[in-house]
C-alpha positions in Angstrom: 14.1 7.4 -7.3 17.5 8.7 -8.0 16.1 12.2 -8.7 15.3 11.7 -4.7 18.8 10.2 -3.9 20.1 13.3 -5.8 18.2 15.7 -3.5 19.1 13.8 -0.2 22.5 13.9 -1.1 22.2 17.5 -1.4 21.0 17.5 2.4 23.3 15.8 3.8 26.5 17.5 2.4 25.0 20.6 3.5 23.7 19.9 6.9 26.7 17.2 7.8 28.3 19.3 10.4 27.3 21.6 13.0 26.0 25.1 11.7 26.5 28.1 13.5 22.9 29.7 14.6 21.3 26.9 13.6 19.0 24.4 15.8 20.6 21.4 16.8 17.8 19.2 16.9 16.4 20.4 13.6 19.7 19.9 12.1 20.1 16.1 12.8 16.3 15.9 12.2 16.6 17.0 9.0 19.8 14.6 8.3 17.3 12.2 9.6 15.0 12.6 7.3 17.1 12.7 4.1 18.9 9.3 5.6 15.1 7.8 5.6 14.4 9.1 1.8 17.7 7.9 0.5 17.2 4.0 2.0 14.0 4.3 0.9 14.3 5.6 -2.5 17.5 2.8 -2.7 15.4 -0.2 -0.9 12.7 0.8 -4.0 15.3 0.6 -6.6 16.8 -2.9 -5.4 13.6 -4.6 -5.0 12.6 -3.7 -8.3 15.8 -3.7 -10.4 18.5 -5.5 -8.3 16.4 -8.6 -6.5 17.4 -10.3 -2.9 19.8 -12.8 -1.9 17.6 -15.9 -1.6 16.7 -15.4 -5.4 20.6 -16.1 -6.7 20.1 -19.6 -7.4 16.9 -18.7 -9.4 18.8 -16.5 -11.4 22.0 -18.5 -11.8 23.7 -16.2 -9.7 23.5 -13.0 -11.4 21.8 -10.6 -10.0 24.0 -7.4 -9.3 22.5 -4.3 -6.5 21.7 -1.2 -8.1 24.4 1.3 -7.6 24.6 2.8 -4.1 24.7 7.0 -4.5 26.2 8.9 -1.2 27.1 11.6 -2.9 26.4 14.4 -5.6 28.2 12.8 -8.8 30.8 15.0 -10.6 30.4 13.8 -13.9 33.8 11.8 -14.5 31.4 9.5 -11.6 28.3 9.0 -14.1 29.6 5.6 -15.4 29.0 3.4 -12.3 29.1 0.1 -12.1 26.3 -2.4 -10.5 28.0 -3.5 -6.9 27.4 -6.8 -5.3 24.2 -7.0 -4.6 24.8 -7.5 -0.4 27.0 -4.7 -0.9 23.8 -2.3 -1.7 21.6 -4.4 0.6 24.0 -3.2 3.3 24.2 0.4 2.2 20.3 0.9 2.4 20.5 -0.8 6.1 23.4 1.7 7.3 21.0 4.9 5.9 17.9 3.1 8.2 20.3 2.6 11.1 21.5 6.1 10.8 18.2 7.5 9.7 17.1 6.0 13.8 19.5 7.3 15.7 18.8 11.2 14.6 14.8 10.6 13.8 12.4 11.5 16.8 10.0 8.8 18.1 6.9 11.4 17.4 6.7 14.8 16.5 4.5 17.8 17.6 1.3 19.1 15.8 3.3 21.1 13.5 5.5 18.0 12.2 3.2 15.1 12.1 3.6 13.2 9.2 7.7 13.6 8.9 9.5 10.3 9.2 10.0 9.1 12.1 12.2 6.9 14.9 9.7 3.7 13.8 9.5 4.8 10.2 13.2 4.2 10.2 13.3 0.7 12.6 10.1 -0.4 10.8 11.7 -0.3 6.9 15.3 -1.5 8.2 12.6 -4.4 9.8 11.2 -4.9 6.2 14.9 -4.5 4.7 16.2 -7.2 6.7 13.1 -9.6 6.4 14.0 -9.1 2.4 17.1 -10.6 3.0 15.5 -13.3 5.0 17.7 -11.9 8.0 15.3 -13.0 10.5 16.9 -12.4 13.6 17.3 -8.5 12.6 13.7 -8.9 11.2 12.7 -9.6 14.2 14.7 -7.6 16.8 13.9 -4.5 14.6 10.1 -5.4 14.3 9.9 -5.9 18.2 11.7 -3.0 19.3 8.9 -0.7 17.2 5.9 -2.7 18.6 6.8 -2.9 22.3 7.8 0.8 22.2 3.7 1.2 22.3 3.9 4.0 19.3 2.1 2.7 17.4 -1.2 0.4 17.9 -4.3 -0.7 15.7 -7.5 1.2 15.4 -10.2 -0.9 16.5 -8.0 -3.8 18.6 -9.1 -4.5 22.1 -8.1 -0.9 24.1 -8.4 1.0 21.2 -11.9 0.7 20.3 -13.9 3.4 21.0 -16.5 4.2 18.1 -15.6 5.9 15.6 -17.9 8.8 14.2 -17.4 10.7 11.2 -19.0 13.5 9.2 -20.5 13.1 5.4 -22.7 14.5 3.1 -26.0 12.9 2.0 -29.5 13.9 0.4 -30.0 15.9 3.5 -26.8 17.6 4.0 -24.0 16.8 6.3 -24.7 14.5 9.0 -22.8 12.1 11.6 -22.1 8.3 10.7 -20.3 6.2 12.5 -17.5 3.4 10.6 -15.6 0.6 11.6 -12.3 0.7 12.5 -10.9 -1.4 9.2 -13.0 1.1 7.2 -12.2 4.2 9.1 -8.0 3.5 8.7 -8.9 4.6 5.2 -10.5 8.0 5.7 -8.9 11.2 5.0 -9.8 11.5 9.1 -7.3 8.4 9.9 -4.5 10.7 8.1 -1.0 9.8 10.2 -3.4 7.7 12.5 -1.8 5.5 15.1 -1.5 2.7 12.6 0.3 4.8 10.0 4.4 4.0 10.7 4.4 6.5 7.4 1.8 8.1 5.4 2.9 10.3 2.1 0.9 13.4 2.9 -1.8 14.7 0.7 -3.8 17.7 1.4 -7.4 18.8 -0.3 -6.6 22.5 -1.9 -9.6 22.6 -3.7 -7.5 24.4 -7.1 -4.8 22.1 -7.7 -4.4 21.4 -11.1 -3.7 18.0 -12.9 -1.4 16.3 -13.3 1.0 19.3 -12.5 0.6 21.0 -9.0 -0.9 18.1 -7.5 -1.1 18.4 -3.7 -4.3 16.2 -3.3 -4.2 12.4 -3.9 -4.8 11.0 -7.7 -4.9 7.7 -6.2 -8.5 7.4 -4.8 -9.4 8.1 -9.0 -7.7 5.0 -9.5 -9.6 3.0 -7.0 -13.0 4.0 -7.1 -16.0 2.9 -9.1 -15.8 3.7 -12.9 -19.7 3.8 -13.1 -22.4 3.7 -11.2 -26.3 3.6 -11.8 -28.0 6.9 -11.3 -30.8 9.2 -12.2 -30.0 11.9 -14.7 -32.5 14.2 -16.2 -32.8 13.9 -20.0 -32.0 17.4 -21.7 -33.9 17.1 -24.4 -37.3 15.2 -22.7 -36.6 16.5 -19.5 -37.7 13.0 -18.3 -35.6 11.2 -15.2 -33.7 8.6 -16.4 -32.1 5.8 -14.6 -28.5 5.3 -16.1 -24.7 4.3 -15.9 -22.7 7.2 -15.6 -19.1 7.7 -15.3 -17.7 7.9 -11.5 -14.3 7.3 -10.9 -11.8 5.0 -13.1 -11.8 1.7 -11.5 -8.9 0.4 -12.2 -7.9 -1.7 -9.0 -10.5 -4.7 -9.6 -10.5 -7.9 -7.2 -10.3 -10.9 -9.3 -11.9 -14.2 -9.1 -9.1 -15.8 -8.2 -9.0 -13.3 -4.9 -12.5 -13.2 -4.2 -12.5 -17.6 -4.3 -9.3 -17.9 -2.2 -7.9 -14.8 -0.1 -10.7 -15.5 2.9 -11.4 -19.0 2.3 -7.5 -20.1 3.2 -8.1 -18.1 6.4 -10.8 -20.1 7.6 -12.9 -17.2 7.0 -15.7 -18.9 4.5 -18.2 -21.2 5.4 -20.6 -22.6 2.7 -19.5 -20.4 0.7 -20.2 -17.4 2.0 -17.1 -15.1 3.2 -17.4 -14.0 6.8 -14.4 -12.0 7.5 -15.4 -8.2 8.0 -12.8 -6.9 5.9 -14.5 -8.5 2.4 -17.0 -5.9 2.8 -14.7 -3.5 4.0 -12.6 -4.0 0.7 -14.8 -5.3 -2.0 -17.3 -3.2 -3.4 -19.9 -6.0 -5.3 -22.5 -5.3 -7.7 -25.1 -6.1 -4.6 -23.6 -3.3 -2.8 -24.3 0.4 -2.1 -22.3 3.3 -2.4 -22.5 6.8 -1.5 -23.6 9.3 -4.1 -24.7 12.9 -3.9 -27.1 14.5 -6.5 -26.0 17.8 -8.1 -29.4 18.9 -8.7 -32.4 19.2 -6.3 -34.7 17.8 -8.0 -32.8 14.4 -8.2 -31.5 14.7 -4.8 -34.8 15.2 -2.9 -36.5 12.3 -5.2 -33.8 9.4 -4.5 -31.6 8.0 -2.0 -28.4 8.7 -1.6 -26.4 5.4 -2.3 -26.5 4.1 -5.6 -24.9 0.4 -7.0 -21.9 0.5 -9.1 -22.1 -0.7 -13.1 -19.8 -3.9 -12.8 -19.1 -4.4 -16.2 -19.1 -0.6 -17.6 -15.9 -0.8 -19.1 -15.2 -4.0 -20.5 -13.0 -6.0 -19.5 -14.0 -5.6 -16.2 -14.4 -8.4 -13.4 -17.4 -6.8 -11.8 -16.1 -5.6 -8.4 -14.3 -2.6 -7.4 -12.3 -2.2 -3.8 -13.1 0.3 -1.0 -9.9 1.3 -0.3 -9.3 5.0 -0.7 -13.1 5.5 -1.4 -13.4 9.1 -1.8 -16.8 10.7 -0.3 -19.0 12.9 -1.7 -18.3 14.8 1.0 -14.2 15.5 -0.5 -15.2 14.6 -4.0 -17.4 17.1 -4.5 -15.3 20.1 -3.6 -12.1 19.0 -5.0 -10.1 20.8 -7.5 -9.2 18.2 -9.7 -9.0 14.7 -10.6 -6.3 14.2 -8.5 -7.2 16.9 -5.5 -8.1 13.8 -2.6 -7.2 14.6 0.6 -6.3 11.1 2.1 -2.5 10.2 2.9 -1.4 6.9 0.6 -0.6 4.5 3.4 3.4 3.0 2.8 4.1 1.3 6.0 0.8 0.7 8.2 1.5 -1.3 11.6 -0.7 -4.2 10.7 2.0 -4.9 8.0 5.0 -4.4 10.8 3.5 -7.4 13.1 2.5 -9.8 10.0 6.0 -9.2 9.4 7.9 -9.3 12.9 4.9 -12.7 12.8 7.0 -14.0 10.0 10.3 -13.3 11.2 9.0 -14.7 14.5 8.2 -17.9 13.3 11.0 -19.0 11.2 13.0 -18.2 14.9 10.9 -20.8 16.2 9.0 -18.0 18.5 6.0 -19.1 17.5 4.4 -17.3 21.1 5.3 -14.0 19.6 4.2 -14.4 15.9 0.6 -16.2 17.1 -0.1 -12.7 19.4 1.1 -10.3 16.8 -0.8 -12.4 13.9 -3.8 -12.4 16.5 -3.9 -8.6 17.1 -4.6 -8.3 13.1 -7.6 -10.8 13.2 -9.0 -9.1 16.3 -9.2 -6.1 15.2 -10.8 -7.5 11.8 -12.9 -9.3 14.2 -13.7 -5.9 15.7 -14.7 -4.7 12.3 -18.1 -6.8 11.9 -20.2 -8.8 14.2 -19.8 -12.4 12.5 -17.5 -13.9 15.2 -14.3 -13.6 12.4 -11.6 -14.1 11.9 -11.3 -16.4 15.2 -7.8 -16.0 16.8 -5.1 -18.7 15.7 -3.8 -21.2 18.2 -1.2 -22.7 15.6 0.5 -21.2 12.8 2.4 -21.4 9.9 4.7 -19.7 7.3 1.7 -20.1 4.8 -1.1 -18.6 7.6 1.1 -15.5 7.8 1.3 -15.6 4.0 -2.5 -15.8 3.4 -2.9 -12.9 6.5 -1.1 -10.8 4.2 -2.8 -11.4 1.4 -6.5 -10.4 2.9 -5.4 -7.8 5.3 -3.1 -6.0 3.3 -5.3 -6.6 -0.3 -4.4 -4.0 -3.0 -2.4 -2.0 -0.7 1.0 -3.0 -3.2 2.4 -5.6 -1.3 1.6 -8.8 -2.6 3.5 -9.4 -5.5 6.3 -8.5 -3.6 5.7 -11.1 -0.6 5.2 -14.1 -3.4 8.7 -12.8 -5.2 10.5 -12.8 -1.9 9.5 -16.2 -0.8 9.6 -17.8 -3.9 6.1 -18.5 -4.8 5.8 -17.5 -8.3 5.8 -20.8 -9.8 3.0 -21.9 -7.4 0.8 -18.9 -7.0 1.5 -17.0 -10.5 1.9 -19.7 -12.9 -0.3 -22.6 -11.0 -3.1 -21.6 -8.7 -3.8 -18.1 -10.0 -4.1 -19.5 -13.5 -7.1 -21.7 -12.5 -8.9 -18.6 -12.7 -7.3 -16.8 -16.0 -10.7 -16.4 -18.2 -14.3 -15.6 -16.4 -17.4 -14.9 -17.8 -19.3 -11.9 -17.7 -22.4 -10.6 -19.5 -20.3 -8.7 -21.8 -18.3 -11.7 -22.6 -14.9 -13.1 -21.7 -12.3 -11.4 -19.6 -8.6 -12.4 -19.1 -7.9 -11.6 -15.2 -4.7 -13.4 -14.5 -1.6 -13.2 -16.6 1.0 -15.4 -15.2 1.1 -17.8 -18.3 3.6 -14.8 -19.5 5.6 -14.9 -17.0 8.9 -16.5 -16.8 10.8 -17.7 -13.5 14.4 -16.4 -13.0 13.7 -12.8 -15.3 10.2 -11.0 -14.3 11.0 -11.2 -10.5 12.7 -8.1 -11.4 12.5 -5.1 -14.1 14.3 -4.7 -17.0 16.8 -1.6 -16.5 15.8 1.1 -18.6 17.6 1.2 -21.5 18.0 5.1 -20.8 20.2 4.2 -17.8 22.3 1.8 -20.1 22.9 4.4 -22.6 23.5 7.1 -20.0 26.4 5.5 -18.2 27.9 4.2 -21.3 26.9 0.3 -20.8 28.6 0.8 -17.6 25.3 -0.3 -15.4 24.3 -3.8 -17.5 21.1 -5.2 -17.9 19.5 -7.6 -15.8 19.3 -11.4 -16.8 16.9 -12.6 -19.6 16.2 -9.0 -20.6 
């Protein structure tokens, strides 16, 4: 993160005033830019390392911000010292604010995917909703939404079908998705949902881990096995097998898959009826697509096979959806890590769950029901089961739970319990109903929070590299 502070820094000292012969707009555009990277890099580092305001009393009031960089450091600078931790909270808001006023609200075909106008309002949104700012929250939240950017694929207006080209058994062909699937398709790159996207592109020779242009995170989500025909080399016999996919490594738990949708009135007799379960969750009933190398195999079976649920053990026999990687982009990439879709930082679903919360704890409860009740329509949009029906009342909890299912494995949720100070409840109470679980290869450990301790792993320890660096100058954090 600092690395990227360092090279903003850079930027702006070079770009700060007026150049002779150079563009004005691409001049303050640029300063844009490196005002968006350096909150962002910043907001990163204080979440992690430095903590919010609301946790002081947890941590008997010691938590200290990171240190704030504006500047290159001459080296009589290394040895800073951790401010106040408003003081940096204030810092990252002033790069956001500036970051706005120079940012464009959309840019042409050549530029898509550079931070934007909302980019900027939508993290000083987040920013202030850290902080529990909610009339900031808000006011930031709302001015992005109303200015009709930005809107949901697959909401009422916006939900014409949505066809897409793969490859099966018979070559390409056209398929049509819905919408919650389709947001996570190399096609819905910088869609109108995505406030900001970090942009991948498919070269088709990048090399790994060095040189990486494509995205390594679809190898993370995907399937680790799967059960497929393979032709013995020594029989030359078909055989039905596992065989190694992807690496699976972002696996709902129990706990997730007995909760998320049940506490948004999404089950009923135990079955889940909210679209996006089978949108996210891939289950060990479930097909997937595969293509078949060879001819023979490919013109004798189909081409979806079911995942291996327990290959790898421990494993809690489900993988997710997200960032599914098709045959179609899986087969010609370069490397492991050569996927061409964006990773998704801000999306706008996340923006009106949180102007929703923000909302509410205003007491504008008209607002945060109709932003909450965009999400679940278009979620509703998704499937054909009649859910999730729209919300007449709401709570701080419904928002909460919203979060949880719409934004699942998406990096957000451990986050949302820090900041509003569930870790006791979620992490150490319900989520440890469902620590052990059974599986045919025997007994896996899928929640952890008996390990974790209230007032010290809300944050990260700060390397001990950075200690020794600035001369003990930046301490530790407390408990560590």
């Amino acid at each position: 993160m600092y690395r990227g502070v360092y090279r903003c820094n850079l930027v702006i000292y070079y770009i700060s005033d007026p150049i002779e012969g150079f563009n004005e707009d691409l001049r303050k555009r640029i300063g844009g830019e490196a005002y968006f990277l350096r909150g962002y890099f910043h907001f990163v580092l204080q979440r992690n390392y430095g903590g919010l305001p609301q946790m002081q009393n947890t941590f008997n009031n010691g938590l200290k911000g990171v240190p704030f960089i504006d500047h290159v450091l001459l080296q009589d600078e290394w040895n800073q010292v951790r401010p106040e931790l408003n003081s940096t909270w204030e810092r990252i808001e002033e790069d956001f604010i500036k970051a706005a006023e120079l940012l464009p609200t959309q840019h042409d075909a050549n530029n898509i995917g550079r931070a934007t106008w909302g980019a900027a309002k939508a993290y000083l949104s987040k920013t202030y909703l850290y902080q529990e700012k909610w009339q900031q929250a808000y006011d930031a939240a709302k001015e992005v939404i109303n200015s009709n950017q930005y809107y949901l694929i697959g909401e009422n207006g916006h939900n014409d079908p949505l066809v897409v080209t793969r490859l099966g058994k018979n070559g390409t062909f056209e398929a049509q998705m819905p919408p919650y699937k389709w947001i996570w398709q190399p096609e819905a790159n910088n869609c109108a949902e995505s406030i900001f996207d970090i942009q991948h592109m498919q070269t088709g020779v990048s090399t790994f881990p060095e040189g990486m242009e494509g995205n390594l995170i679809p190898r993370y989500y995907g399937p680790r096995a799967v059960y497929a025909w393979s032709i013995n080399a020594t029989t030359k016999e078909h055989e039905f097998i596992e065989q190694e996919y992807f690496w699976g490594f972002i696996l709902p738990t129990k706990y997730f898959m007995e909760t998320a949708y049940k506490n948004i009135g999404c089950e009923e007799n135990g079955v889940i009826l909210d679209p996006r379960f089978k949108l996210t969750v891939v289950t060990a009933d479930d097909k997937i697509p595969f293509y078949y190398a060879d001819e023979t195999l490919r013109a004798s079976y189909p081409d979806s096979v079911n995942i291996s649920p327990y290959f790898n053990h421990p494993a809690t026999g489900c993988v997710t959806w997200k960032y599914f990687t098709d045959p179609i982009f899986n087969n010609v990439r370069g490397s492991l890590g050569d996927m061409p879709q964006n990773t998704k930082m801000f999306r706008f679903a996340d923006l009106l769950l949180m102007g929703a919360e923000a909302a509410l704890n205003l007491g504008n409860s008209s607002d945060a029901l109709a932003w909450v009740n965009r999400v679940r329509e278009r979620a509703r949009n998704s499937g054909n089961t009649g859910y999730p029906k729209a919300l007449t009342t709401l709570t701080k909890e419904d928002i909460w739970n919203e979060r949880r299912v719409e934004l699942a494995f998406e990096g957000h949720q451990f986050w949302d319990i820090v900041r509003t100070g569930r870790a006791q409840k979620i992490l150490k109470e319900e989520a440890l109903q469902y620590q052990y679980t059974e599986c045919p290869k025997g007994q896996v450990q899928e929640q952890f929070g008996d390990a974790f301790e209230i007032g010290k792993h809300e944050l990260w320890p700060i390397p001990a590299a950075e200690i020794a660096n600035t001369n003990g100058s930046v301490t530790q954090n407390p408990g560590y």
